[in-house]
N, C-alpha and C positions, 0 to 999 in steps of 0.2 A: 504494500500500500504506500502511495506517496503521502509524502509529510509536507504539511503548509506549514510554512515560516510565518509568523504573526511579525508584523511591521509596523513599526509605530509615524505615524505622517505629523511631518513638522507644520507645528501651529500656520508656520509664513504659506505652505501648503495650503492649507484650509482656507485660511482667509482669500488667498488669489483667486481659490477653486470661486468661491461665493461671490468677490465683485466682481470676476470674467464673468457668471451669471446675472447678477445684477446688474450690470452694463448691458444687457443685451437688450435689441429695441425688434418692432416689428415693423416693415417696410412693405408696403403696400403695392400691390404693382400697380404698376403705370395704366395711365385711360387710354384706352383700345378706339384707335383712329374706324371708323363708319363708316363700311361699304354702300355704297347711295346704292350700287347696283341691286343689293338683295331685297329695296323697297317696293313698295308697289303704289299708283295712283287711282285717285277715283274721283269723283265730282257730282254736284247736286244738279236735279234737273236743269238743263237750258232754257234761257227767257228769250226773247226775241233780241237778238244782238247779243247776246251772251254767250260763248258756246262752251265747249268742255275745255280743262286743263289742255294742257301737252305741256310734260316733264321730261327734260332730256339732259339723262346724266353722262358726266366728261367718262372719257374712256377708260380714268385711273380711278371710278369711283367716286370721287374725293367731292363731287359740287353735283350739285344739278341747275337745271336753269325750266323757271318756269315761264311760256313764252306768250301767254293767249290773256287780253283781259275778254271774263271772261265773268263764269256763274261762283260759286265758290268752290275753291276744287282743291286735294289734298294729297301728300305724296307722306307714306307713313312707314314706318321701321316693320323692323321683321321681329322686333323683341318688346316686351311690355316693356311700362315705363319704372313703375314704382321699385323704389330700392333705387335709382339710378342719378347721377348727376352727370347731364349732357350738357356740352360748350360746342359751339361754331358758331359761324359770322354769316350774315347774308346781308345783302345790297341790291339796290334798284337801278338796273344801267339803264335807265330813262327817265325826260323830262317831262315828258308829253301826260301824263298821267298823275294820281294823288293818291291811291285809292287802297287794298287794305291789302297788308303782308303780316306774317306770323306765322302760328304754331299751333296744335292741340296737341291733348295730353288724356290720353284713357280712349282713344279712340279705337273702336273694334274694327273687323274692316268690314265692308256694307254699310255701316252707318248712315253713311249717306242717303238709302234708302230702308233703314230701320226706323220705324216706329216707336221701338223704347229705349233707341236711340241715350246716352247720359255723357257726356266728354265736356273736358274744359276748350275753352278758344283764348290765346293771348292774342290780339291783333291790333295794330299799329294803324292807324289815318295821316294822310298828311297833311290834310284840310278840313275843314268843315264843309258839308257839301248837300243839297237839299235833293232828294230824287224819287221818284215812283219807276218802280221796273214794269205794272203792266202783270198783263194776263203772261204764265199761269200763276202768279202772285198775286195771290189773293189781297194782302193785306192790304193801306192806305201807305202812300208816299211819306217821307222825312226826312230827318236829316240825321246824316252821320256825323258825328263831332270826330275832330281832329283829336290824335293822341294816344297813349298805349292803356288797354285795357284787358283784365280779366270776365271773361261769362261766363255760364255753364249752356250750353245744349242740351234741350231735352227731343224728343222726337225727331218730326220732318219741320221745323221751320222755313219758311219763303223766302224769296230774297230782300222784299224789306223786313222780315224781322232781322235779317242776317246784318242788314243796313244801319238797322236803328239800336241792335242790341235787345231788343225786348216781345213780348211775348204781343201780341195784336190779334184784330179779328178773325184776319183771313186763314188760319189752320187752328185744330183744336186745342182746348189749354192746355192738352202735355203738351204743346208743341212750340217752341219759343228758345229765346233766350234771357237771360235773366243776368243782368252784369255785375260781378260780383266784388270789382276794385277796378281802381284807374291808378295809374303809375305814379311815381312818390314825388317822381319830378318831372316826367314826359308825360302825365294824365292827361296832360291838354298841348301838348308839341307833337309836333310833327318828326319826320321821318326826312334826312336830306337825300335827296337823288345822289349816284355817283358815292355814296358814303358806307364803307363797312360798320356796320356795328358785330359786337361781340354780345350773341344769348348766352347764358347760363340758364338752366333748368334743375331746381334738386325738387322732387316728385315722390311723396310717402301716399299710405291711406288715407290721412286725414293734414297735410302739409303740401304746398306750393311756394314756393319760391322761384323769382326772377332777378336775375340781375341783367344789366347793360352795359357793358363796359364797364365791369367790376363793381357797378354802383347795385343794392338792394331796390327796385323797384317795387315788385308786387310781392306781398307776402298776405298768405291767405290761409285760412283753416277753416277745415269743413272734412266731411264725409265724401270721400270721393273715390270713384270709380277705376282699376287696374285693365291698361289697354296701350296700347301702343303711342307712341309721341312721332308727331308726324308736323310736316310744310303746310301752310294755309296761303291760299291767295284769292282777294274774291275784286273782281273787274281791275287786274292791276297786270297788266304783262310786264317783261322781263326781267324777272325776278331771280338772284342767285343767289344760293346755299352753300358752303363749302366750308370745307376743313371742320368737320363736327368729331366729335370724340366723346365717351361713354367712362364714366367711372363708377365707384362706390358712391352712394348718396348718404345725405346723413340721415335720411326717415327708413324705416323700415322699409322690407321687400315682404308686399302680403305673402302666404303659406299658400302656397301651388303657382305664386305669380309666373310668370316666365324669365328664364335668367337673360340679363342682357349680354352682348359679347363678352366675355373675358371673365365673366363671371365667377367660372370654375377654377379661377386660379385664385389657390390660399396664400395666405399671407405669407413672408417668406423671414426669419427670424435671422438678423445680419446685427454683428458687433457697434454698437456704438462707438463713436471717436475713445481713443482710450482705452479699448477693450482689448485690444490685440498689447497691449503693451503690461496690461495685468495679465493677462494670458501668457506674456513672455516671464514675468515674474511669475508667478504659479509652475510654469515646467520650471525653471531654476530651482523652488521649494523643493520638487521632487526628485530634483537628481540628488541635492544637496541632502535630502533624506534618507534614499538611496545609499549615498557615501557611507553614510553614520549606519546603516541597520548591516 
């Protein structure tokens, strides 16, 4: 039978072992760049001079370009949203036009034509602007104010409730929208042609957050629905999206949500500054104990 030598480990030992553990941090990995390719579009019925979307993403993925003003029409991820904090920039390469750009957030796909339809809308005006769309829009004409805003979607809305933000005659009252915040400082400015902005999006069950170019714009709580985060544009052509990228969020990810890209990668446990140098002092303890046993 072998015989085990009992060894006694010098105190300097023990200690290095513990702050090389206690130094140690967790490093999160990096936000995973968004293939535009894996998305898909879709769009609310056509009005008379209104027609559908056309989304045409660059060949590396990385942008799309929305090109038709048009009905309101939408270009959406392959992944839910909740649990997730998404950044990219979009911009309007044209003058000719005012009219709305943005995002949803919880959007299924058909929505468009769902009935119980429930997703958020963030969308940007660049003017104030007064209109009736006309048959098959039931509702009466208004005015859309200039600025960035939160609503909720419920149903099939028309394209003046889409206009005005609000629920109206012309479809039933699930069917509307219902505005739930305007921006902290953009609630009533507009959008410049020709100008990047940078979105942020962090997205829980009951959490929304925007920012703008770093700044906290809409911050909202409420009960809200897990569904895909997607492009919005409604009578506004050439509109572009790019460079978007996907991280951890700070709200929850609902239980069964969908994971967003990169999701499945766990945290990865890497030495803080300093750690590698008590780590060099701890193997020293041990040889040095070593010597003596």
């Amino acid at each position: 039978m072998r015989s085990v030598t009992e060894k006694t480990v010098h105190p300097a030992t023990m200690m290095g072992a513990v702050l090389m553990f206690a130094g140690m941090g967790t490093l999160q990995a990096d936000p995973v760049p968004v293939d535009l390719g894996d998305w898909a579009a879709e769009s609310y019925d056509s009005v008379s001079g209104f027609n559908d979307g056309i989304w045409t993403v660059s060949g590396d993925g990385s942008s799309v370009r929305q090109s038709v003003n048009g009905q309101p029409t939408l270009f959406y991820s392959d992944f839910d949203a909740f649990g997730t904090e998404v950044t990219g920039e979009i911009r309007v390469d044209t003058g000719s036009d005012d009219d709305f750009i943005g995002f949803v957030l919880g959007y299924q796909p058909g929505d468009n034509t769902n009935i119980d339809a429930d997703y958020l809308l963030v969308d940007w005006k660049q003017r104030n602007q007064n209109f009736n769309f006309g048959v098959p829009s039931g509702s009466p004409g208004g005015t859309a104010p200039a600025g960035l805003a939160a609503s909720r979607v419920t149903g099939l809305p028309d394209a003046d409730e889409f206009w005005q933000h609000d629920n109206l005659s012309g479809t039933p009252p699930t069917s509307g929208l219902e505005e739930l915040a305007r921006g902290a400082t953009l609630g009533n400015t507009g959008y410049s042609d020709f100008t990047t902005y940078e979105f942020t999006f962090d997205f829980g069950p009951n959490n929304l957050q925007v920012s703008v170019n770093g700044a906290l714009e809409i911050d909202i709580v409420g009960e809200f629905a897990n569904g895909r985060i997607g492009f919005y544009n409604f009578s506004q052509a050439q509109v572009v999206y790019s460079a978007f990228e996907v991280d951890e969020g700070s709200f929850p990810e609902e239980p069964g949500g969908g994971e967003p890209p990169g999701d499945d990668d766990d945290p990865v446990a890497v030495p803080e500054p300093g750690t590698l140098a008590l780590l060099g002092l701890g193997l020293l303890g041990v040889g040095f104990a070593r010597r003596r046993a």
